[in-house]
C-alpha positions in Angstrom: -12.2 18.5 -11.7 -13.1 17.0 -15.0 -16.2 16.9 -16.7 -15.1 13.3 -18.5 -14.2 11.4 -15.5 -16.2 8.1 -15.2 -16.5 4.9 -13.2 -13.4 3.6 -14.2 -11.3 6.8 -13.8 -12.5 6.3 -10.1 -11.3 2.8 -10.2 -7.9 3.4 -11.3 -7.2 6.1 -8.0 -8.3 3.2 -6.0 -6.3 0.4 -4.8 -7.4 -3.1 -5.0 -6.6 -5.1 -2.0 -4.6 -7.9 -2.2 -3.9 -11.0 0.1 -3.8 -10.6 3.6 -2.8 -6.9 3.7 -4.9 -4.3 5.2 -4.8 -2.2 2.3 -3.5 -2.2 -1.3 1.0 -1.8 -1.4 2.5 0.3 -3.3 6.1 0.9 -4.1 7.9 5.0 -4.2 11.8 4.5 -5.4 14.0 7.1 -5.9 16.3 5.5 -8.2 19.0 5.6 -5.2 22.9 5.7 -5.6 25.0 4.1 -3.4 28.3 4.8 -2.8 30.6 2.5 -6.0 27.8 2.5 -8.1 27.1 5.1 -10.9 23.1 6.9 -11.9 23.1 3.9 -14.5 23.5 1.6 -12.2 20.6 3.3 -9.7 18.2 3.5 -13.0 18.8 0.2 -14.2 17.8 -1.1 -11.1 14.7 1.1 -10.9 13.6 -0.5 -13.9 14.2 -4.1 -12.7 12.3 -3.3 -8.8 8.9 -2.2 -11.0 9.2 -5.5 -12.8 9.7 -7.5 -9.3 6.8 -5.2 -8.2 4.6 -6.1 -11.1 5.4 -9.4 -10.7 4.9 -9.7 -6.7 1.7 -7.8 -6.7 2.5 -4.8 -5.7 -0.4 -2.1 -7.0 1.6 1.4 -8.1 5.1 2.3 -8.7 5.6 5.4 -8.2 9.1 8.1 -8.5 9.7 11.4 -7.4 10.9 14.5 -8.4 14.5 15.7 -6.6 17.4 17.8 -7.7 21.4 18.4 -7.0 21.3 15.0 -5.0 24.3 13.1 -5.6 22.5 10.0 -4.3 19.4 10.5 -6.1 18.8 10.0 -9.5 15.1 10.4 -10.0 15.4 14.0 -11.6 13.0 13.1 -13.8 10.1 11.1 -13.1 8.8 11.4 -17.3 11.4 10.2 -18.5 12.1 7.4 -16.2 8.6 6.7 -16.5 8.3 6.6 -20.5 11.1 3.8 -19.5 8.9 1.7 -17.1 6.1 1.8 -19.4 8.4 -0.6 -22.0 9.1 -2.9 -19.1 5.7 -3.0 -17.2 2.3 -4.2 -18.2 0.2 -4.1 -15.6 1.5 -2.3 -12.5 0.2 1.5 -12.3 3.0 3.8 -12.6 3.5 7.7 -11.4 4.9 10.3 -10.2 5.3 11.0 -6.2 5.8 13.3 -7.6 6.1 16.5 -10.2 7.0 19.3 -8.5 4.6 21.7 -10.4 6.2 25.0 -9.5 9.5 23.5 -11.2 7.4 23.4 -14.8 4.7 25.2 -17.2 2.0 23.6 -16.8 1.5 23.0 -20.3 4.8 20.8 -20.3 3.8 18.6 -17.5 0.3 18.2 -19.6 2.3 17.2 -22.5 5.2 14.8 -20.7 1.8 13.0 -18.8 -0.4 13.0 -21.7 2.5 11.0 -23.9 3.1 8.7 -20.9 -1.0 8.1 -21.3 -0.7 7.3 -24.7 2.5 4.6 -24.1 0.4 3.0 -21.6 -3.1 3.8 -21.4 -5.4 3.7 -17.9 -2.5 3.4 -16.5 -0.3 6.1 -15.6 -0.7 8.3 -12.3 0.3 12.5 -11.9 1.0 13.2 -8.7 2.0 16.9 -7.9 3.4 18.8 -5.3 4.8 22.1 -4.4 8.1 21.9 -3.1 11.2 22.6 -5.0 12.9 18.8 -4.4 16.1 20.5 -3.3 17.7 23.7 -2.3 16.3 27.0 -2.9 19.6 27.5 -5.1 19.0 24.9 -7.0 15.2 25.7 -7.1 16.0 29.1 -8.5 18.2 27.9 -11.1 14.9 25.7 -12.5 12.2 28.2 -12.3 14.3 31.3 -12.9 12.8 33.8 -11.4 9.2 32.7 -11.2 6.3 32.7 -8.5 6.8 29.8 -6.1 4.9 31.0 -3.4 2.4 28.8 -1.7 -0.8 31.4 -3.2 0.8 30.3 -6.7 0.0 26.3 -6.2 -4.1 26.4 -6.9 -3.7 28.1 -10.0 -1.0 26.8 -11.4 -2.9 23.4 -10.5 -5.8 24.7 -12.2 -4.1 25.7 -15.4 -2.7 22.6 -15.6 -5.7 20.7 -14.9 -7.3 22.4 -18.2 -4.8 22.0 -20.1 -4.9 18.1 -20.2 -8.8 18.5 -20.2 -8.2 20.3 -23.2 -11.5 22.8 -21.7 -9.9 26.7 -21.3 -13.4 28.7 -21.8 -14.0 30.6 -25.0 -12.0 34.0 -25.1 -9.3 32.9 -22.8 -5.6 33.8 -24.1 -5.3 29.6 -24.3 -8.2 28.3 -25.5 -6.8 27.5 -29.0 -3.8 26.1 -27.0 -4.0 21.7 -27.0 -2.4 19.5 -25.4 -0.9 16.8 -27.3 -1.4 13.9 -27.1 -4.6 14.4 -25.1 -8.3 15.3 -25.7 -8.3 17.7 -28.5 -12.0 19.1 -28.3 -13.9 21.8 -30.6 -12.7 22.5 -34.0 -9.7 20.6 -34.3 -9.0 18.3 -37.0 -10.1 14.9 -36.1 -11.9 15.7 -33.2 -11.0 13.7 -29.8 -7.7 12.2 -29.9 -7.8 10.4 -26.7 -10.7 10.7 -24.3 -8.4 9.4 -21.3 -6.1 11.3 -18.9 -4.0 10.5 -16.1 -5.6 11.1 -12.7 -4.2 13.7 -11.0 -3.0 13.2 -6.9 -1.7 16.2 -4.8 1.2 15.1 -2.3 2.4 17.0 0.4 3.9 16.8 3.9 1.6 19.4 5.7 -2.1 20.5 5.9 -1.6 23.2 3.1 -2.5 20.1 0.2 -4.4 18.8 2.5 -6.8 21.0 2.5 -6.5 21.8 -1.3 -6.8 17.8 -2.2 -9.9 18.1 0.0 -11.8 20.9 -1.2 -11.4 20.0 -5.0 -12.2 16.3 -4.2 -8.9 15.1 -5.3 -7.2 12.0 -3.8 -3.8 12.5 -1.3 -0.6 11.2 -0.5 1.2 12.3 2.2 4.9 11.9 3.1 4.9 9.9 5.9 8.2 9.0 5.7 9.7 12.2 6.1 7.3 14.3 8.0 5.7 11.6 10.4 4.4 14.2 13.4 2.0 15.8 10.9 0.4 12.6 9.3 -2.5 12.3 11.4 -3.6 16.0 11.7 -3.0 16.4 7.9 -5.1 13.5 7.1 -7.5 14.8 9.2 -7.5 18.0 7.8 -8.0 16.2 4.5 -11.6 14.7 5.4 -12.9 16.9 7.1 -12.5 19.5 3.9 -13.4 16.8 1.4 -16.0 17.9 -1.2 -17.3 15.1 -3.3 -16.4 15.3 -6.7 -16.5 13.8 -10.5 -13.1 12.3 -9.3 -14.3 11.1 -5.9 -17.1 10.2 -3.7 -15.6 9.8 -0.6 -11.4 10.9 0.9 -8.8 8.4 -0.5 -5.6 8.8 1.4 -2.2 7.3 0.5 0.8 7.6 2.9 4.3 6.9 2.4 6.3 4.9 4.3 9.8 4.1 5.0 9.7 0.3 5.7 12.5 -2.5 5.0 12.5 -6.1 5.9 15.0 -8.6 6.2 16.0 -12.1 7.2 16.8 -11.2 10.6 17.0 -7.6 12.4 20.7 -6.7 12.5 20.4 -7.1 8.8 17.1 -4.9 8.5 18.8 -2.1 11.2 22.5 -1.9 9.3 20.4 -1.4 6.0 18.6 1.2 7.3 21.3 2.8 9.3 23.1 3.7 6.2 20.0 5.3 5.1 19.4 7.6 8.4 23.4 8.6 7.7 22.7 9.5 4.1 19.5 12.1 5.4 22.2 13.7 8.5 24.3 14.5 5.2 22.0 15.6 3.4 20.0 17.9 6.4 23.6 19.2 7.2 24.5 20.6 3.2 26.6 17.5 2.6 24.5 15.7 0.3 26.2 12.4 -1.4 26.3 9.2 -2.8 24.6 6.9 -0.2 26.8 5.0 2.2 27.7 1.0 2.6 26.0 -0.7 5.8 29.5 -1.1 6.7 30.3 2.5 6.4 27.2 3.3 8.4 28.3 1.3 11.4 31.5 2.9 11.3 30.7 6.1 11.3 31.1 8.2 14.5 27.5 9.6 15.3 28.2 12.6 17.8 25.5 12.9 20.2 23.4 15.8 18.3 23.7 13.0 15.1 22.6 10.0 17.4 19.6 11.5 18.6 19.0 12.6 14.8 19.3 8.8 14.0 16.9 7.6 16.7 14.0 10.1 16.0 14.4 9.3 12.2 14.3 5.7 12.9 11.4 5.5 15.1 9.8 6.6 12.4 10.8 3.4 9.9 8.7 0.0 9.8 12.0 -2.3 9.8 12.9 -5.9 11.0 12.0 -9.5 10.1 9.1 -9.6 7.8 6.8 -10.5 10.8 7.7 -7.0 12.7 7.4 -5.1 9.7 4.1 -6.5 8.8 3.2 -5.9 12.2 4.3 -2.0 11.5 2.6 -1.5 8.7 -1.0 -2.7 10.1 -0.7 -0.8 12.8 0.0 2.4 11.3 -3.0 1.6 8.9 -5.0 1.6 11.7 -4.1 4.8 13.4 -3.9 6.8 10.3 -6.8 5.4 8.6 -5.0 5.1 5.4 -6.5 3.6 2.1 -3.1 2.5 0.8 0.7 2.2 2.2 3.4 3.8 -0.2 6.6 1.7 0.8 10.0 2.8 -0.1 13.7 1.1 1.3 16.3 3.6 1.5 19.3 1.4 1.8 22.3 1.4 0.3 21.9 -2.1 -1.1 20.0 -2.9 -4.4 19.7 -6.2 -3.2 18.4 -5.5 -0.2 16.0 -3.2 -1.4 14.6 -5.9 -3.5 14.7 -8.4 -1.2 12.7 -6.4 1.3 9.9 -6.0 -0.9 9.8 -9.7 -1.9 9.5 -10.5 1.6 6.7 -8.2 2.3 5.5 -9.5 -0.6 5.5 -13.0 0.5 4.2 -12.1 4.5 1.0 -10.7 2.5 0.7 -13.3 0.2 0.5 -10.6 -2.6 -1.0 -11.6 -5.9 -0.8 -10.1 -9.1 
């Protein structure tokens, strides 16, 4: 992938365990709105959860990439990111992710190679391929242009040379640089920055999978959302690993939906107002996200209930002993290097709370 990478580019992709958890934690927040609270509100808090993460040991913060969602604010991830940067220090922090087909290439190089140079070795580009909304919306952001599975690898490989500044001689942008990054050949001043954001491909099928695994890339797969297909993707992903400059050996990420609480009505009603918010969203109602209380009001009809029991069987929620309990047990089925956590609740508090409680059932360390 890149001729520069070294020892400690390998380092930064993986996790360092911490505590008593099977794996390294991570956090994936999506700058939530609930309903009476603005996107100011939703971003402000995102800020102040990577700080608490930071603090409580948590190993990445990442953000993600969605459009025309009332109840997400995370449109994007660069900017909220050059944000973090100012109120982080250690933590890793990314994006879960870009959605490449959404931007040039050169732009993403660009937005990530600044990010780099706020907050060197630390910053993570994770890419995927789906639009992060509706195809209405996704043809109002890439008017008009490929988006067609085929399109992915080279759009991934044009970006990958553009922040290794290394488009062979003769090609239409070999006198092209992206800045800040590594400026190489006959520019003035030579290298700017040797360093570059390591680059992760996300997806919620086999079709990154496989891509992630033949260019020796590290993976994160959505879980969360697309739980039936974890284990063959994963598998799909090893067995079409190629070692590379990047990586010796598969490194797998998942994300999860998990949220603990003091007791388990608490954990369920939080959650319940997030299963509500996806039925709105799955059914072209998509809004701000609902109170616990307006959750347990709602009336599910039948078709919605069983909507709400197949999403939820697929959330780590409870006291912090059951979720703990979750999470280990899905390590060791999936065979996951590292656990992605996000709490989709309503609650700012909550959400908080839940990781602090994870946090503390681990005995996480900074």
């Amino acid at each position: 992938m890149t001729e520069g990478a070294t020892s400690t580019e390998r380092d930064e992709i993986r996790g360092v365990r911490r505590g008593s958890a099977p794996v390294p934690l991570s956090v994936l927040d999506l700058a939530t709105v609930g309903a009476g609270h603005t996107a100011g509100d939703a971003l402000r808090n995102t800020v102040r959860l990577a700080r608490r993460a930071e603090e409580r040991g948590y190993h990445r913060f990442w953000v993600a990439e969605h459009h025309s969602m009332p109840g997400v604010a995370s449109s994007s991830p660069a900017v909220i990111l050059a944000r973090l940067t100012a109120h982080t220090e250690h933590i890793r922090l990314g994006s879960g992710g870009v959605m490449l087909p959404n931007h040039p290439p050169l732009v993403i190089a660009e937005q990530f190679g600044t990010l780099e140079a706020l907050a060197p070795g630390r910053i993570d580009l994770g890419l995927g391929r789906a639009p992060g909304s509706d195809s209405a919306t996704a043809a109002a952001l890439r008017r008009g242009r490929a988006d067609g599975a085929d399109e992915f690898p080279s759009q991934l490989a044009e970006l990958v040379r553009f922040l290794d500044d290394d488009f062979p001689d003769g090609h239409p942008y070999s006198r092209i640089h992206s800045v800040p990054g590594p400026v190489q050949g006959s520019a003035p001043g030579g290298v700017q920055s040797p360093a570059r954001p390591p680059v992760w491909l996300l997806g919620s099928s086999g079709f990154s999978a496989e891509l992630a695994g033949r260019m020796g890339l590290p993976f994160a797969f959505a879980h969360h959302f697309s739980a039936a297909n974890t284990v063959p993707a994963l598998d799909l992903y090893r067995a079409s690993f190629r070692p590379s400059e990047v990586l010796d050996e598969p490194y797998a990420l998942i994300g999860v939906s998990a949220l603990a609480a003091d007791d388990a009505a608490a954990a369920h009603a939080q959650v319940l107002s997030g299963a509500l918010t996806m039925i709105r969203l799955r059914t072209g109602r998509p809004g701000l996200v609902p109170t616990a209380e307006e959750a347990a009001a709602y009336p599910f009809s039948p078709v919605e209930r069983d909507f709400v029991d197949g999403w939820l069987a697929n959330v780590v929620y409870g006291t912090p002993e059951t979720v703990t309990k979750g999470l280990d047990e899905l390590v060791e089925r999936t065979g996951a290097q590292e656990l992605m956590i996000t709490a989709n609740a309503h609650s700012p508090e909550a959400r908080l709370r839940s990781y602090e409680l994870i946090a503390d059932a681990y005995a996480l360390t900074r």
